[in-house]
Structures are given as structure tokens and as C-alpha cells.
N, C-alpha and C positions, 0 to 999 in steps of 0.2 A: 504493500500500500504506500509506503514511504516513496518507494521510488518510482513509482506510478504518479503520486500528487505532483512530486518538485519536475520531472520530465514532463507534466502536462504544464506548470506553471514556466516552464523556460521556453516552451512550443508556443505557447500561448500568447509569450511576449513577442516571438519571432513573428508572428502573424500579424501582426499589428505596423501598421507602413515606420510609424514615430519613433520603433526600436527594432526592426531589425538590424539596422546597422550595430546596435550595443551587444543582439543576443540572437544571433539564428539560430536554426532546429540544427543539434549536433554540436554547437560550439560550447567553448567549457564552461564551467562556473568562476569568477576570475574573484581572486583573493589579492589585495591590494598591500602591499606593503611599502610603509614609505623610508625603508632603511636596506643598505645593502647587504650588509649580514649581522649578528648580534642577535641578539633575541625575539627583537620580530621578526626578523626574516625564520629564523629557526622553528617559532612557533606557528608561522605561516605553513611551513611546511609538516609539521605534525597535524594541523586542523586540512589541509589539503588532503593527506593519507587519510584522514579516518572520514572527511567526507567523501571520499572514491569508494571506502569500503562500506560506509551505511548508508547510501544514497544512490551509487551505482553513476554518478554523473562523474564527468573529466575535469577533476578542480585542478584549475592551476596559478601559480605563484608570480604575481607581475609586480617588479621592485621597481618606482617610482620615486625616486629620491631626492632630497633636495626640501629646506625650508623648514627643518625640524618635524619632518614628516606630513607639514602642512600639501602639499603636491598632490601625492595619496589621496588625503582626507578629502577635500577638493574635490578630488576625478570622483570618489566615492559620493559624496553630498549632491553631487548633479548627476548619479547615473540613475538607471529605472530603476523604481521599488519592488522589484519583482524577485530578488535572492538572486539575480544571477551576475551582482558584482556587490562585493563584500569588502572589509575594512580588519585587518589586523590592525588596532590603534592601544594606545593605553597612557600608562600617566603623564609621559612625554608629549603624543598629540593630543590629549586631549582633557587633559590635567593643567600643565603648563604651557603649552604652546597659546592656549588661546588666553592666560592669563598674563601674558608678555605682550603678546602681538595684538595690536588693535586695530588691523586694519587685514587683519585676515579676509579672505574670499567667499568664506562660509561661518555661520553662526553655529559653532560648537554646540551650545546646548538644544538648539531648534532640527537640526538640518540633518539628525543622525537616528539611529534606532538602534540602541543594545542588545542583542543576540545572546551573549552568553562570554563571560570573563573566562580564562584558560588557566593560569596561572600570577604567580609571585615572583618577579627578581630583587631581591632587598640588594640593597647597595651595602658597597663593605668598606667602611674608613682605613686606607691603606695607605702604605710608607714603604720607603727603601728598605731593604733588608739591610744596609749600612745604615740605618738610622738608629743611634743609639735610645730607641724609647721601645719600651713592648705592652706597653698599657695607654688606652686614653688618658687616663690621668697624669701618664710619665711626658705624651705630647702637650696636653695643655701645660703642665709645668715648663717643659721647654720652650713652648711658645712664650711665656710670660719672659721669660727670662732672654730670650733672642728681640723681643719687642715687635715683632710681627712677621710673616713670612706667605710666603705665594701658596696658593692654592690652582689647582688645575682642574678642568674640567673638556668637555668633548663641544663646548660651544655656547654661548654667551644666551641665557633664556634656557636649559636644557635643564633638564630632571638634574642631573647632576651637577650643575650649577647650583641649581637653588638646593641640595641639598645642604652644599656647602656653604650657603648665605643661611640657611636656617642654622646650623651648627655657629657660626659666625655671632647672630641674632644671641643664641643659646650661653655663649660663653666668653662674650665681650672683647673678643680678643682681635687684635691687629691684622686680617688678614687682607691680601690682595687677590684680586682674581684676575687667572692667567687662562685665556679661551682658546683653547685648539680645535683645529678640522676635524674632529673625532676621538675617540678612546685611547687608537694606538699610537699616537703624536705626543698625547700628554703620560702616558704608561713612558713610554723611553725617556722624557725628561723629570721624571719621576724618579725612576730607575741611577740617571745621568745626575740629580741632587740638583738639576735648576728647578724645580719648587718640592715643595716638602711631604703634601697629603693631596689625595683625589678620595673624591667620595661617588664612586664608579659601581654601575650593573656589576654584580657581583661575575657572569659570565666573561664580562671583559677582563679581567683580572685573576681570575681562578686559576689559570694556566702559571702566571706570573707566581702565585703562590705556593702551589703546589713545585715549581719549581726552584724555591726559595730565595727570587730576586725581589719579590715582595712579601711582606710582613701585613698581615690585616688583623686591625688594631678592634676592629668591634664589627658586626654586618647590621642592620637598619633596622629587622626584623623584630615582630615582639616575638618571636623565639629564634634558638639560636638553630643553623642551619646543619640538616641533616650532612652534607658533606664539607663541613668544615667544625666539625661537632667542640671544638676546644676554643673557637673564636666568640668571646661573648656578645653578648646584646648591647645596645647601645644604654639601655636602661639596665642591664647587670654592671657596665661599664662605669654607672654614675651619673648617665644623664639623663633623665626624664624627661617624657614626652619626645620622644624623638625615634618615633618607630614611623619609617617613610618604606615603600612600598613602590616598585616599580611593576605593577601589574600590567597584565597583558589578555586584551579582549579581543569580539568580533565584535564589529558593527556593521550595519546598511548605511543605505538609505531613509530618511523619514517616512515616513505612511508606508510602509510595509504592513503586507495585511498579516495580521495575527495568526493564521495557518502557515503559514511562510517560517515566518519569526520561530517560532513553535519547532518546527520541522528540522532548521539550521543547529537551533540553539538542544534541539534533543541531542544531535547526532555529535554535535562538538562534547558536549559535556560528558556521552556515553566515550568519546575516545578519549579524552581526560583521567576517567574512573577507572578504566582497564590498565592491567598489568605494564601492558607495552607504553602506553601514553605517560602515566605515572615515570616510569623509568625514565625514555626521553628528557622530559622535562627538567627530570632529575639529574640527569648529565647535563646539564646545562646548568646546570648550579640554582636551577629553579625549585619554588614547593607549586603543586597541582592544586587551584583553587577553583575548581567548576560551581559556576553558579548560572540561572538562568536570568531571564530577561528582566524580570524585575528588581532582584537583590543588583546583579550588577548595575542596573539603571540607577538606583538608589547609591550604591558607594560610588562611582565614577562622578556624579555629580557633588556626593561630597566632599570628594579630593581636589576638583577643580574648585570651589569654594575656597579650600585650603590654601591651596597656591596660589590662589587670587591675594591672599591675606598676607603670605609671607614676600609675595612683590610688591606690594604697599609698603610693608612692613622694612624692608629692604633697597627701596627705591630704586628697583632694577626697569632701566626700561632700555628697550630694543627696537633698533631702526628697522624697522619694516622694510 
């Protein structure tokens, strides 16, 4: 029946003069990701397998990049509401992008429809493995006594950015922020001792640590991470309030009809819950957080609230 509903619903759009150019009969179901690899892209690719396997349609994966994922978002916010072009998005596009950027192309909150959340990447406060400190409190001490020092991040308005302005905000301390073209730019000057701390997707960095040219001092998380099980919390650490969440969802289009939604959001969250999906995830330095349409509706709106607050709070603003 499943695959009989979304096959009549993708046929249905094709017949129609206004989209067949978006969705012929036969063509895939397109999953939008606005990152070239990293955890969207990865998660896109785990929600593509398991909708091949429980829907029986050709999902596939189109990396759209550029503008902190806003590009994506965009093509998704103007395509039919019919499930046959879809949105990997989450705290980054849709958390913070639209609480920096005010002159975006599409209204975050109006223009989207939540399908179903995938998972968790908590970011991990990370250092040089030459960094003489092995506890947050041994860097905050350092920092007091150096009298302020650079911060790095993958780009100026980015989840990672303002993680590092909330910690900033948190603990009064002298920091500067140094914005690079991405993860692995500020990882080697990290690495190199030109700035001090990133507070980075825990997948961008796992490698680095496990390899022990980085040191992660706390992860974001309010618990501590199944594969990194000796790195504490940031609230075991000593700092309260400071469990930040780099989740990762679907979304559509707006006016998706409610069988559609339903149908997507069953079939993501059953591959989530299974063995293989959990695992995945898990390699990725990720925890598996399925939820359907409503709960994710409900927390995605109130992280973007959030980040709305701590770019206030922080006076961060970004050239469109």
C-alpha cells in the first residue's frame, strides 16, 4: 500500500503541465542537501537507502551548496508539495541561518513542512593535543591568565560559530572569532596552534581525536557520547545550560498534504529505529533521535527561537 500511495502521488504530479518539468513518471524522489559532505550529506544518504527500501521509489542525493545551506533550502521552499523533492536541513539551516541572515529568499518558519528529525551531532569543545589543559576548567583558567585568545569556527553565522559566542556569552572571557571556508581549514590551524579551541560537529573532529592530534575537552550533549564515552558533558564539565544540539531532519515543502507527510516521515523514522540505521548514525559520531512530524515541528522551532536570542545577545550580524 505504501508504495502504491507515494508512486500514485509522484505520477500524479507528473500529469499535471505546472510540474512535470520538477517530477515525471519514473524520475527519483530528490533529497536536497545543502553541504558537500559532513553530516548532512551522510544523513542524506542513510534517509535515501531506507526510503529505496520502504517505499520502493529511486531516492536520490543532490548537494546544492553554498550560503550556509540556505541554496538547498530555497530550491526546496519553491519546489511542489507533493514529496517528490525533500530537505535534509537542521540547526544550521534552519536554526541559525535564518537567525543571522535577514534577507534570506525564503521564510524559515512559513515556507517548510517537518517530516521527521533523524538524529543528534552535539559539538565537542576541542584543543590541540599540544595544548597543555585536559579539562574545561584547566582552559578557562588558561584563558584568564593568556587574557584572550582566537576561537575558530567553519564560517561566520554557522552552528559552530555561535556555539562558540554562547560559551563566550557563558564565561566572560576575551575571545576573538577567526571564520574559515569550512571545518577542515580551521581543524589544521587548530592542530598548527594559530587559534586555541573550535567548538565543531562532533563528526568533523572524531577522526582528529581518535587519532590523538586533538584533545576534546567536553561534547554539547546533555549526555555524554556513546563513542567517546570518557569525554564529559559540558554540564559534568561545570557549565550549565549549555547542552547545544546539532540535529539533523527532513523537511518539504509547505502545504504538503498530511498522507504524504505521514508516509515520508513513517518510513525515515522506521530506518532510524533498525539495527543498521542506528549503527550508521552511530559511526558518524551521531545518537539516532526519530521523531515524527509534530515533536520535530515543535523542537526545530524552538531552537530557532534560541539562536534568535543568543544573536541578539551577541551582536552577531552577517552580510547577506
Amino acid at each position: 500500500m505504501k508504495r502504491r500511495h507515494l508512486g500514485t502521488l509522484l505520477l500524479a504530479a507528473a500529469a499535471k503541465p505546472d510540474r512535470a518539468a520538477a517530477q515525471g513518471a519514473g524520475r527519483p524522489l530528490r533529497i536536497q542537501v545543502g553541504y558537500a559532505s559532513g553530516s548532512f550529506d551522510a544523513t542524506g544518504r542513510i534517509v535515501a537507502d531506507g526510503l529505496r527500501e520502504r517505499l520502493g521509489v529511486n531516492a536520490v542525493v543532490e548537494n546544492r551548496t553554498g550560503a550556509g545551506g540556505a541554496i538547498a533550502s530555497d530550491y526546496v521552499a519553491k519546489a511542489p508539495a507533493d514529496g517528490s523533492v525533500i530537505l535534509i536541513g537542521g540547526a544550521g539551516t534552519h536554526g541559525v541561518t535564518p537567525a543571522v541572515r535577514k534577507t534570506l529568499p525564503f521564510d524559515a518558519a512559513r515556507d517548510f513542512t517537518a517530516i521527521a528529525r533523524v538524529a543528534e551531532f552535539p559539538n565537542a569543545m576541542v584543543v590541540s593535543a599540544a595544548m597543555p589543559v585536559r579539562t574545561v576548567q584547566d582552559f578557562v583558567a588558561w584563558a584568564r591568565r593568556s587574557g584572550g585568545f582566537n576561537f575558530g569556527s567553519s564560517g561566520t553565522g554557522t552552528s559552530i560559530h555561535l556555539t562558540g559566542e554562547l560559551f563566550r556569552l557563558r564565561t566572560g572571557l576575551e575571545m576573538t572569532h577567526v571564520p574559515y571556508r569550512g571545518s577542515p581549514a580551521a581543524v589544521l590551524d587548530l592542530q598548527a596552534g594559530r587559534i586555541a579551541v573550535i567548538f565543531d560537529n562532533l563528526p568533523n573532529v572524531f577522526g582528529g581525536i581518535q587519532a590523538g592530534t586533538l584533545r576534546a575537552l567536553a561534547v554539547t550533549s546533555a549526555e555524554r557520547v556513546p563513542t567517546l564515552p570518557e569525554v564529559p558533558t559540558m554540564a559534568e564539565a561545570g557549565m550549565a545550560d549549555f547542552v547545544v544540539s546539532s540535529w539533523v531532519g527532513v523537511y518539504g515543502p509547505a502545504r504538503m498534504e498530511a498522507a504524504t507527510v505521514r508516509q515520508l516521515s513513517d518510513a525515515v523514522v522506521d530506518t532510524v529505529r533498525t539495527e543498521p540505521g542506528r549503527t550508521r548514525i552511530a559511526n558518524l559520531g551521531g545518537t539516532p533521535s526519530p521523531a515524527g512530524p509534530a515533536e520535530f515541528d515543535a523542537m526545530w522551532r524552538a531552537d530557532m527561537r534560541r539562536w534568535a536570542e543568543v544573536v541578539r545577545a551577541a551582536g552577531i550580524e552577517v552580510d547577506d
